[in-house]
C-alpha positions in Angstrom: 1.8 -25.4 43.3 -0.9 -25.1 40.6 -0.5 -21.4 41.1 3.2 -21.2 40.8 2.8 -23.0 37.7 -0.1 -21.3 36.4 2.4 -18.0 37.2 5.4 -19.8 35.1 3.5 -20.6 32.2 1.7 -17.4 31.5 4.7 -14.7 32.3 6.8 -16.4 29.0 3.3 -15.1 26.6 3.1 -11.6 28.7 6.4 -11.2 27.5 6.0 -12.3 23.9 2.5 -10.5 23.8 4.6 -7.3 25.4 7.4 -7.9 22.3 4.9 -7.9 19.9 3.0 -4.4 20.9 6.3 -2.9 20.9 7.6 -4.5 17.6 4.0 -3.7 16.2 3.3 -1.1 13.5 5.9 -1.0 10.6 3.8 -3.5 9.3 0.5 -2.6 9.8 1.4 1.1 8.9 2.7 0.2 5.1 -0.2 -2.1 4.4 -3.0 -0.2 5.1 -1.2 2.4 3.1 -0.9 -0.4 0.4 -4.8 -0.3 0.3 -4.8 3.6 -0.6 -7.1 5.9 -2.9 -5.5 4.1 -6.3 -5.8 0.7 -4.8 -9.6 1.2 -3.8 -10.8 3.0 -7.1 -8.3 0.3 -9.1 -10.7 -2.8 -7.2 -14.0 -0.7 -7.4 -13.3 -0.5 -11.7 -12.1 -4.0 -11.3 -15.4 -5.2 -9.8 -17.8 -3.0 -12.0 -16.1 -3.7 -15.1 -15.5 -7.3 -14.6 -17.8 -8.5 -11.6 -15.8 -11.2 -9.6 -13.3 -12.0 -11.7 -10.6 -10.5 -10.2 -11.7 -11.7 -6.8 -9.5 -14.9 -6.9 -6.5 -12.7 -7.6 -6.7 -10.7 -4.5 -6.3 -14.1 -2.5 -4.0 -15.2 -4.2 -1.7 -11.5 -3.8 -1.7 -12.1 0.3 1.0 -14.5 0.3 3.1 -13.0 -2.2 2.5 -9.4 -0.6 4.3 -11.0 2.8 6.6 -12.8 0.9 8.0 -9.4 -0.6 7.2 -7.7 2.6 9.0 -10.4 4.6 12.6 -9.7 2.8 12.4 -6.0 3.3 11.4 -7.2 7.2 14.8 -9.1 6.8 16.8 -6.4 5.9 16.2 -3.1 8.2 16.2 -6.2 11.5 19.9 -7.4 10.5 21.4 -4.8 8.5 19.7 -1.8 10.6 19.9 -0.1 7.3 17.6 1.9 5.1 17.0 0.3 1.7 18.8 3.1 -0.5 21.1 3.3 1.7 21.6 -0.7 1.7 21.8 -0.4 -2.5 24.2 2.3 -2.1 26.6 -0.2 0.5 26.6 -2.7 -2.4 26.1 -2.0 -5.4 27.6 1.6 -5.5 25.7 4.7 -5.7 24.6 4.7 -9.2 22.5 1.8 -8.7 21.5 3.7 -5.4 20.3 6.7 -7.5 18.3 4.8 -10.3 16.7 2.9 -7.7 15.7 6.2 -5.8 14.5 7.2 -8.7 12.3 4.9 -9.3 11.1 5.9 -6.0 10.7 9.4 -6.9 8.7 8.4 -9.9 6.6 6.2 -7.6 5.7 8.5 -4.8 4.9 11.2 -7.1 2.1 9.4 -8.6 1.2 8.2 -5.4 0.7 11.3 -4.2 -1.3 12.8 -6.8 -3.4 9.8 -6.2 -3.9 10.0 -2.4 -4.5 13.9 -2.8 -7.1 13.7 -5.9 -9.0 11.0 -3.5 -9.0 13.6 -0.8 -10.4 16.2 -3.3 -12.7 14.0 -4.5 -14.1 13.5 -1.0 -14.4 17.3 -0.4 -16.1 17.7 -4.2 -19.2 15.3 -2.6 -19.7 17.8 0.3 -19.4 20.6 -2.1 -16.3 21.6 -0.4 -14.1 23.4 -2.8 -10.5 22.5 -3.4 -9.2 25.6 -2.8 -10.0 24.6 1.0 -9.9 20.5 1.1 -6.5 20.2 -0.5 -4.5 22.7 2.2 -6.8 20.8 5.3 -4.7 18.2 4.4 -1.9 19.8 3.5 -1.7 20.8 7.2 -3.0 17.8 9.2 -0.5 15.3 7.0 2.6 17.9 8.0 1.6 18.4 11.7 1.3 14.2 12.0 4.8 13.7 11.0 6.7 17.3 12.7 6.7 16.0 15.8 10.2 14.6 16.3 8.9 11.3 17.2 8.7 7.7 14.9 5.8 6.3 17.4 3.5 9.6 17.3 4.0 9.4 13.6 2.9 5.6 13.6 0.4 5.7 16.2 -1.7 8.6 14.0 -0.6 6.6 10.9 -3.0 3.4 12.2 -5.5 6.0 13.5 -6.2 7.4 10.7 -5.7 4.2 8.3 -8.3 2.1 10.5 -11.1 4.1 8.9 -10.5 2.1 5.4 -12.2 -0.9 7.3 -15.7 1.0 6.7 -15.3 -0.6 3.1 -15.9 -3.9 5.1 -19.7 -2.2 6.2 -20.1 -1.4 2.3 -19.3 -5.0 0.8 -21.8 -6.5 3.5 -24.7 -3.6 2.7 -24.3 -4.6 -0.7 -25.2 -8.2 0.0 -23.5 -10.2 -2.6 -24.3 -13.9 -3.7 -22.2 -16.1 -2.3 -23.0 -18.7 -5.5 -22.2 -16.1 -8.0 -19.1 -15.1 -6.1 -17.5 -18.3 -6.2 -18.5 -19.7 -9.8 -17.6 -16.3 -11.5 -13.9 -15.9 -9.5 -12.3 -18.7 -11.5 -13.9 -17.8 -14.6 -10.7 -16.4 -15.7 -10.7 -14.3 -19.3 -6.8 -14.3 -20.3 -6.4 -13.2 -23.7 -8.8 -10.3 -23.4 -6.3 -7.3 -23.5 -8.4 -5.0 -21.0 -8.9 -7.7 -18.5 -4.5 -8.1 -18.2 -4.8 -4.0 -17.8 -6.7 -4.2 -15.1 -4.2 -7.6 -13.6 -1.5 -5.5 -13.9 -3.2 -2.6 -12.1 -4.3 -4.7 -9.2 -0.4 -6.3 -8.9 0.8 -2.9 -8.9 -2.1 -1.7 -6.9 0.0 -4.1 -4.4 3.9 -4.4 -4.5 4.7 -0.8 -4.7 8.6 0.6 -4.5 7.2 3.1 -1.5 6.5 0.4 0.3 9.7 -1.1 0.3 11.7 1.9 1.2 8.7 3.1 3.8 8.8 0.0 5.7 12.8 -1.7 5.9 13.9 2.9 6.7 11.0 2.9 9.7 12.4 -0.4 11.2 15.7 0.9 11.2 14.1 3.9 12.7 12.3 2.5 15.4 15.6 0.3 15.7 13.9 -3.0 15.7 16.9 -6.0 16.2 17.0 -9.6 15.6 15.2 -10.8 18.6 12.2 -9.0 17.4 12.3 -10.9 13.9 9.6 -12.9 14.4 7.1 -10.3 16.3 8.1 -8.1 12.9 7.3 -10.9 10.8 3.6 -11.4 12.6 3.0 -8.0 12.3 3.5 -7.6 8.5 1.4 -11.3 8.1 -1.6 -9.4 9.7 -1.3 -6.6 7.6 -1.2 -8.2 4.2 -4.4 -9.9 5.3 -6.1 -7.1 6.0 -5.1 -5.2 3.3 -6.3 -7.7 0.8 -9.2 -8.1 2.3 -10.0 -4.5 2.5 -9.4 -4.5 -1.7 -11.6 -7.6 -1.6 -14.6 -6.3 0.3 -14.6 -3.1 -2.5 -14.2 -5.3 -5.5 -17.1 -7.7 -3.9 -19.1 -4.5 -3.5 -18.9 -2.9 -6.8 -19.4 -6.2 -8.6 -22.5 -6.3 -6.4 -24.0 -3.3 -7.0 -23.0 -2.2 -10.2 -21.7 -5.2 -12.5 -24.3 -7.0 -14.7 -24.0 -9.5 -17.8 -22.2 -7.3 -19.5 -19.3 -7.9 -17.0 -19.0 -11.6 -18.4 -17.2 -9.0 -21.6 -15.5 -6.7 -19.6 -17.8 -3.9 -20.8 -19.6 -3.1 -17.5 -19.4 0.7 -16.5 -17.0 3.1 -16.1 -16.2 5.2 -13.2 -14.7 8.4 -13.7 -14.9 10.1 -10.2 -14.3 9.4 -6.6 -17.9 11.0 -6.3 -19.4 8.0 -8.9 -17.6 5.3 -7.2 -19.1 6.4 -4.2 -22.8 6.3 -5.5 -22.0 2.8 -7.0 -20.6 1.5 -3.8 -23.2 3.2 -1.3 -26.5 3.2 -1.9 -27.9 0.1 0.2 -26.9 2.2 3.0 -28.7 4.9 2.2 -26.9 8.4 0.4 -26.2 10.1 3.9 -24.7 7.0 5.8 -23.6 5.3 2.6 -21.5 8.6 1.8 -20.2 9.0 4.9 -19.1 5.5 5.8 -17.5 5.7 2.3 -15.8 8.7 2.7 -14.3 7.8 6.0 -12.4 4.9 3.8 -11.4 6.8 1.3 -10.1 9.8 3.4 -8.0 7.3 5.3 -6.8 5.0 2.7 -5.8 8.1 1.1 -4.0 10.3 4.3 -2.4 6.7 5.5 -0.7 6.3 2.5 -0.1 10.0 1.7 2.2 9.8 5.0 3.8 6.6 4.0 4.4 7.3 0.2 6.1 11.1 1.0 8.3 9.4 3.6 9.5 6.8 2.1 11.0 9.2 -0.2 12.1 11.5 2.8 14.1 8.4 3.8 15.0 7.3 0.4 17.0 10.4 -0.6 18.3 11.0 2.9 19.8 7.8 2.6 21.5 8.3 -0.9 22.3 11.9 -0.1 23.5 11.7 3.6 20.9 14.4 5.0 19.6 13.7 8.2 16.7 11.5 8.0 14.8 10.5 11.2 11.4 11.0 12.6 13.5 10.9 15.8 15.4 14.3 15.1 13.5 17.7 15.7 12.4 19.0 12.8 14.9 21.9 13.0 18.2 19.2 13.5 17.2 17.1 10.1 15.8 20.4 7.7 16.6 18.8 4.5 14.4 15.5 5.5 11.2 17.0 7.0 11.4 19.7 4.2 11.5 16.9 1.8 8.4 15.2 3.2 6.6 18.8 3.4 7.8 19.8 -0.5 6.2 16.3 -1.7 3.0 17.3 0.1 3.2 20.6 -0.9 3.6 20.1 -4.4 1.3 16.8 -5.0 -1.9 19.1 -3.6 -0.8 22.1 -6.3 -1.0 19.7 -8.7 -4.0 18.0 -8.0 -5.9 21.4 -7.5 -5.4 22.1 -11.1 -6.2 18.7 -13.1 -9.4 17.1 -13.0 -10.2 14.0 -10.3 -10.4 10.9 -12.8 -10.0 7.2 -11.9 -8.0 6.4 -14.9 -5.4 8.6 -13.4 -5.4 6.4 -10.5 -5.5 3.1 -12.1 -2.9 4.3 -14.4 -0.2 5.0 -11.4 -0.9 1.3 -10.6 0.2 -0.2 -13.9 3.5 2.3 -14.0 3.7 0.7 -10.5 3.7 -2.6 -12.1 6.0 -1.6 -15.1 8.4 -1.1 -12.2 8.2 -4.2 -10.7 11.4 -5.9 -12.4 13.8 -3.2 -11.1 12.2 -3.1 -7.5 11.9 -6.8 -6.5 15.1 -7.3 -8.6 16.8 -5.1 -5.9 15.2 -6.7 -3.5 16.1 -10.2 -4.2 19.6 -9.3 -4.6 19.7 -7.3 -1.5 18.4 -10.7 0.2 21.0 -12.5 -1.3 24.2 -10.9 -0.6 23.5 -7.9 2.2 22.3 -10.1 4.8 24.6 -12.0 7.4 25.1 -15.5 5.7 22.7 -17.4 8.1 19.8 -15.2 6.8 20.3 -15.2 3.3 17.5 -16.2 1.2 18.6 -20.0 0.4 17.7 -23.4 -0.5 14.3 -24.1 -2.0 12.8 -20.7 -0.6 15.5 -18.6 -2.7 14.1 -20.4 -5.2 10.6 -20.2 -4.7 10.8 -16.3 -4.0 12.8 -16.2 -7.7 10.0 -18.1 -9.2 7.2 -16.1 -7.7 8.8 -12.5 -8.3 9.4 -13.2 -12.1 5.6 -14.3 -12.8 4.4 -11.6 -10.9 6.8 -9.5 -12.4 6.0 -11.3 -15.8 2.0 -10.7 -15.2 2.4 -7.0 -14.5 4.6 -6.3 -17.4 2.8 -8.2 -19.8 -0.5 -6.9 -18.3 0.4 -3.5 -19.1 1.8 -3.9 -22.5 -1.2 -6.0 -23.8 -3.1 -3.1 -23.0 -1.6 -1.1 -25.4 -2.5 -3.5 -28.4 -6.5 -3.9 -27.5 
């Protein structure tokens, strides 16, 4: 009898455990993409230049992360629809195009980041980039040609797993816990630089690739209702971990390289993946220290190279009515793998002439947050009338997700425009 029972209570959490491996990725996939090469040079400046003063604010991202996250969840489970194309369905294709746009705008500079953080990695080893840049040119194309969503999102987590090395640098650093917590609510609003580098760290999170990356691979992987809540989970874990990964680097440059001066905002600059490396390494010695750091920053940066150079594969598929799934052979959906390879292509070109410099980076994080009114405006909207009327957003949480997106939307815009003045 005990047994019988025993058997009846754990086949119901097999079963949901089972749901949840198969439901599992999506979210985990576009988050530790989220943590990519601009995000992790955006938190080391933020940590150097300010010590932990932007710690609070990384906390304080993880819920509204999900909450943005969550809606695009929403929409590939019950529309089974891509988010240009879902634009397209209701607001007409204009509204399609200026949003893909945006996109195009957004994964471009993404790119460039991703690639100059790969370049900058090779630079250490004295690798030139005449050989670096096409490496990855070929392993991010041979990832994704293989006519299969779950190989693609399999080698996405592989690879994007190595960012928790940063985790090994923020504890060899050995910050005070004291200091950590007295300094992160020591909060410096009207000084002009310290809103630049607010908005860099919001854009360094809510990004437009992320939105189309994520709601076009749950259509692909065609993920229903009943898998909701498993989709839900999945994208909770991720914004966790993402934010903690931009924590621990923020924790470990304010560590090692912030001083008093922080307390102004005038701490050191970093103008190389190369110097942020040597600020955030040396406790564990050059040789371990490097190459813990490098394995983060390679894949923070090949993660989210994949994820940002999809999501405008998918994004223009879905506007222009090419084929676009990592479920085709490449030969049956040309004009979408060729998209994906062209973006690679050209980003590496690009980054093998112009100089590695963080303030490239960091600045594709405020343009990020300059676009933050017309992608969560989208969003919200989409959440409003696309979905079936029982999953509309609604009462006090339609409110509370209108409230949230504004101020952050508010923050990032502000942010970037005060910068301008100081």
């Amino acid at each position: 009898m005990a047994r019988n029972s025993m058997s009846t209570t754990t086949a119901p959490t097999c079963r949901r455990l089972a749901n949840f491996l198969a439901v599992f990725g999506p979210g985990l996939v576009v988050m530790l993409a989220d943590t990519d090469v601009g995000s992790v040079v955006t938190a080391a400046q933020s940590g150097v230049q300010w010590g932990y003063r932007l710690l609070l604010l990384q906390v304080i991202l993880m819920p509204i992360l999900y909450m943005v996250q969550e809606l695009t969840v929403r929409l590939g489970v019950f529309t089974g629809r891509g988010h240009g194309e879902l634009i397209s369905e209701t607001f007409g294709r204009f509204w399609a195009w200026v949003s893909v746009g945006g996109l195009m705008v957004a994964s471009t500079g993404a790119m460039l980041s991703e690639l100059s953080g790969v370049a900058g990695v090779g630079d250490m080893y004295g690798v030139p980039r005449m050989i670096s840049l096409p490496l990855a040119v070929v392993t991010l194309i041979g990832i994704v040609m293989t006519g299969s969503y779950r190989r693609v999102e399999r080698a996405a987590i592989a690879v994007g797993l190595f960012e928790l090395a940063f985790f090994i640098v923020a504890w060899a650093a050995g910050p005070n816990l004291g200091t950590m917590l007295h300094d992160s609510v020591r909060i410096p609003w009207t000084n002009g630089d310290y809103l630049f580098l607010v908005a860099a760290n919001i854009g360094a999170v809510i990004m437009p690739w992320m939105i189309f990356y994520q709601q076009s691979a749950i259509a692909d992987k065609k993920l229903r209702p009943e898998h909701f809540a498993a989709a839900r989970m999945d994208t909770a874990i991720g914004a966790v971990v993402t934010q903690l990964i931009m924590a621990a680097v923020l924790i470990a440059a304010a560590a090692t390289l912030a001083t008093g001066a922080s307390a102004n905002g005038d701490g050191p600059s970093l103008s190389s993946v190369g110097e942020v490396s040597g600020a955030l390494t040396p406790l564990l010695g050059e040789t371990i220290g490097r190459a813990v750091f490098s394995a983060g920053v390679l894949g923070a940066g090949l993660v989210a190279a994949i994820v940002a150079s999809l999501a405008l594969a998918w994004g223009l598929g879905e506007v222009t009515g090419y084929k676009h799934s990592l479920e085709l052979h490449p030969l049956r959906a040309r004009w979408f793998y060729g998209t994906y390879a062209a973006c690679v292509v050209l980003a590496a070109v690009i980054v093998g002439l112009v100089p590695n410099l963080v303030s490239l980076n960091i600045a594709v994080q405020v343009m990020n947050a300059l676009m933050l009114p017309l992608v969560l405006g989208f969003l919200f909207l989409l959440a409003t009338r696309a979905l079936p009327p029982e999953q509309r957003l609604r009462g006090w949480y339609r409110h509370v997700v209108l409230v949230v997106g504004s101020i952050v939307c508010a923050l990032g815009v502000w942010g970037s425009i005060s910068s301008l003045f100081t």
